[in-house]
C-alpha positions, 0 to 999 in steps of 0.5 A, a space after each residue: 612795714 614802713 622803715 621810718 615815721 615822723 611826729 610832731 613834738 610837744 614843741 611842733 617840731 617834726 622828729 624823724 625816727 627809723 624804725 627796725 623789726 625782730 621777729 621772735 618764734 616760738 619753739 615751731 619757728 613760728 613768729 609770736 611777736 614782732 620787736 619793733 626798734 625805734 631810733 630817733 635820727 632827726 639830727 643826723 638826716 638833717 646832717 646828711 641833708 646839709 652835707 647833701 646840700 653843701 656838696 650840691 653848693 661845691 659841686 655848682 661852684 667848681 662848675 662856674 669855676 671852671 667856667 667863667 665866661 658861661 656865668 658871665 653869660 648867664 648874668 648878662 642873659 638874666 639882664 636882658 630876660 628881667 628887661 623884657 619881662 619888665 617891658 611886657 605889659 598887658 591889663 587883665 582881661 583886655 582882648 589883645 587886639 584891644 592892645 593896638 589901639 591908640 587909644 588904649 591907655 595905660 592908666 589903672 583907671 582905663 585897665 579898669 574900664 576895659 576890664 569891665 567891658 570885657 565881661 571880667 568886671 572885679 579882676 584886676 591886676 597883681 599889686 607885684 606887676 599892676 600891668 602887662 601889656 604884650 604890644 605884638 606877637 614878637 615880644 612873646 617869641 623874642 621873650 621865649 627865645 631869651 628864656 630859652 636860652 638862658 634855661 639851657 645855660 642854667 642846666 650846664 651851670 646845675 642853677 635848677 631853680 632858676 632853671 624850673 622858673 624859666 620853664 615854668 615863664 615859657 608855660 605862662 608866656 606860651 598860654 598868653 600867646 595863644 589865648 585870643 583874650 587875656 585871660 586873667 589866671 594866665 597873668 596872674 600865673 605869669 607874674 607869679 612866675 616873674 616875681 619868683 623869677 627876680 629872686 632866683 636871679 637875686 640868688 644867682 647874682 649872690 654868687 658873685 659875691 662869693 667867688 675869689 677876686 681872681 674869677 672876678 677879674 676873669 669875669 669883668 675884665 681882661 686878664 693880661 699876661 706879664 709878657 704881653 703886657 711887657 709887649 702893650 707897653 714897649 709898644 706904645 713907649 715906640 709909638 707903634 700902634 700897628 703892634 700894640 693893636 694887635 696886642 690888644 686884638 690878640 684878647 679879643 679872641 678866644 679858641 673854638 674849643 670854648 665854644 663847645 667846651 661842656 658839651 660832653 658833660 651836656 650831652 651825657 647829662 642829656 643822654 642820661 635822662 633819655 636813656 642814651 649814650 652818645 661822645 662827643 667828637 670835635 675837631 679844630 678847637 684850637 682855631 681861634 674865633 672872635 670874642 664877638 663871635 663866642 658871645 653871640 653864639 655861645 649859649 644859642 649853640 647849646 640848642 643844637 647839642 640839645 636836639 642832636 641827643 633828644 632828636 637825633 640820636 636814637 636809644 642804645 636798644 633802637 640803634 642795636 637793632 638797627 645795626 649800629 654802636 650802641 654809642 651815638 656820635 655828635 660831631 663839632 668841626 670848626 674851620 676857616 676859609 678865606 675871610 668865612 668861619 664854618 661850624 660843622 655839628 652833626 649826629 649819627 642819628 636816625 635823621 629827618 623825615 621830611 615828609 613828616 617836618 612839611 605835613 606837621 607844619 602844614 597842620 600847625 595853627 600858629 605858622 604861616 603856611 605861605 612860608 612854609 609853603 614858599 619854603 617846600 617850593 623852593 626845596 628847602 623845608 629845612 627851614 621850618 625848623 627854624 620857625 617859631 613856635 615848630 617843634 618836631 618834640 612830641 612832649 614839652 619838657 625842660 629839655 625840649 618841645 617849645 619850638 624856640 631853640 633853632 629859632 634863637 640859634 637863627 637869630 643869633 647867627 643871623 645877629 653875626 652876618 651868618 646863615 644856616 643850611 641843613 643836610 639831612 640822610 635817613 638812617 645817618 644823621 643830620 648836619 648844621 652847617 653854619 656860615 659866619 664872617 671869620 671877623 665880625 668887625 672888619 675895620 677892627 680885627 684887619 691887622 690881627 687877620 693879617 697877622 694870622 695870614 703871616 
């Protein structure tokens, strides 16, 4: 029997009863009729739902709270998606190679006749977003690397609905990408999701508005303690420059730590939804990086922690049987050598099949099967993981299988002077070892490298 209903009022409101049941026997305990109490509890689940939701709302808020430079990504990010959805632009039902045509103007009239020629004759664009035009391929996959990104900050910061509409712009651009004509149904679902984009990053900026004016200086500025400014100034009343830049540089840098600082709750989070269990071990946190460094790598890192839980580590029941903690371990070491930065993540997992990676990529469509080539000859198919478009995943989901993770990790590392090598040991684990140059900016963070080596 159902234990609650709802009804519309005389006033089209919808009221919530719950409902409880008294059975009633007769002399040979036999149930006669049933009594049925019916409550009216529209306000308080609405209470509850309200409380529910300012829980949710403080609970958000003492995350960003707590960390201050991953909400500062995340806005920076969201500028950065909004620009390049901006810059995509693509008339309804115009094939794509139409596109690369001098010729191709981005008046409505041309859109209109080359609809028409197409064979779509009456669609015509979205009055939100009249026009799309992707110009290459690339736009599509820098795009997607962008999203994917930011759909990883906004799961550590608990920005779901953000969050679900990056998920649902990686569907639209994924099906526009492999389409070969645009198809006017995948536009109109893409600038759906774009405009739906731009509110739910409206709602994330509101945010700002609400934080303590403490935050906001953490968040737009440098906060410098009374010592060091003390420092800043002695030093510049004494002309010595050599000290008062290495004041300065000394807020240019930030711990290791950071880097990896909600990967625990992450990877528990992940871990949760897969039915795993995994801890999180790191080692020389307290190395300090560059702030370019934690800007460029920050966020891209969170791929690696995410294929580490959803394709590394096995299930508590899978790693029993084969011998192992029921507990996965992910590892985070940072070390420095010389003038080179080494960041060290590996898992305790089941490890790469490569034979399956090369048959996979040789199989998939959309690759070009002379790199992949070119990279088995030259014994390293690692590097297919990096690819656009490759994912070992064998559904899509918000947490994985588009294939653009390790690829923005790539372009990210890339970006900062670095490269990536992979080792990888059946029934082990697997480890990314990433190369980076310890100071990005040699000519700027000269006198702070030779005060470390003092």
């Amino acid at each position: 029997l159902p234990r609650s209903t709802r009804f519309v009022d005389s006033e089209n409101n919808i009221r919530e009863y719950s409902l409880s049941y008294y059975p009633c026997t007769d002399l040979h305990d036999r149930i006669t009729h049933v009594d049925i109490g019916v409550e009216d509890v529209t306000q308080a689940r609405e209470l509850a739902r309200q409380n529910k939701r300012l829980e949710q709302e403080q609970r958000r808020m003492r995350v960003l709270y707590d960390n201050p430079e991953h909400f500062l990504r995340l806005l920076n990010l969201m500028e950065e998606v909004e620009h390049a959805l901006g810059k995509l632009a693509m008339p309804i039902g115009v094939p794509k190679e139409a596109l690369s045509m001098k010729s191709q103007t981005t008046s409505t009239t041309s859109a209109t006749s080359a609809t028409s020629a197409s064979g779509t004759e009456g669609i015509t664009a979205s009055p939100a977003c009249p026009e799309l035009s992707i110009s290459s391929e690339s736009s599509i996959d820098n795009t997607l690397r962008q999203l994917h990104t930011l759909k990883s900050i906004c799961g550590m910061l608990e920005q779901e609905h953000l969050q679900s509409t990056c998920h649902q712009l990686e569907t639209c651009l994924g099906n526009i990408a492999v389409s070969t004509r645009n198809d006017p149904h995948h536009i109109r679902a893409f600038n759906d999701a774009r405009q739906q984009f731009s509110k739910d990053s409206q709602s994330v900026r509101h945010i700002l508005d609400g934080l303590g004016n403490e935050l906001k200086a953490r968040l737009l500025g440098v906060a410098l303690t009374k010592d060091a400014f003390n420092q800043l100034k002695t030093a510049i009343e004494h002309h010595n420059w050599s000290e008062a830049n290495q004041v300065i540089q000394s807020f240019d840098t930030v711990p290791a730590k950071k880097l990896v600082r909600q990967w625990s709750a992450e990877a528990q989070r992940l871990a949760d939804s897969q039915n795993k269990q995994v801890k999180v071990f790191i080692e020389g946190e307290a190395l300090l990086i560059s702030r370019r460094l934690f800007d460029q790598l920050e966020a891209p890192l969170i791929h690696l922690l995410r294929n580490c839980v959803s394709h590394g580590i096995e299930t508590a029941s899978e790693r029993i049987r084969l011998n192992k903690p029921a507990v996965g371990q992910i590892g985070f070491r940072c070390l420095q050598k010389n003038d080179r930065l080494f960041l060290e993540i590996s898992d305790d997992g089941h490890g790469i099949r490569w034979e399956e990676i090369i048959h996979k990529a040789s199989h998939h469509p959309d690759l070009d099967q002379q790199q992949v080539e070119q990279f088995v000859i030259q014994d390293e198919a690692w590097r297919i993981l990096f690819l656009p478009g490759f994912t070992n995943s064998q559904h899509t989901s918000t947490l994985a299988g588009r294939g653009f993770g390790l690829n923005a990790l790539l372009a990210a590392v890339t970006e900062a002077g670095g490269d990536i090598t992979v080792r990888s040991e059946l029934e082990h684990g697997t480890k990314f070892i990433l190369s980076l140059p310890a100071y990005p900016d040699s000519e700027i963070t000269e006198p702070l490298a030779k005060a470390r080596s003092r």
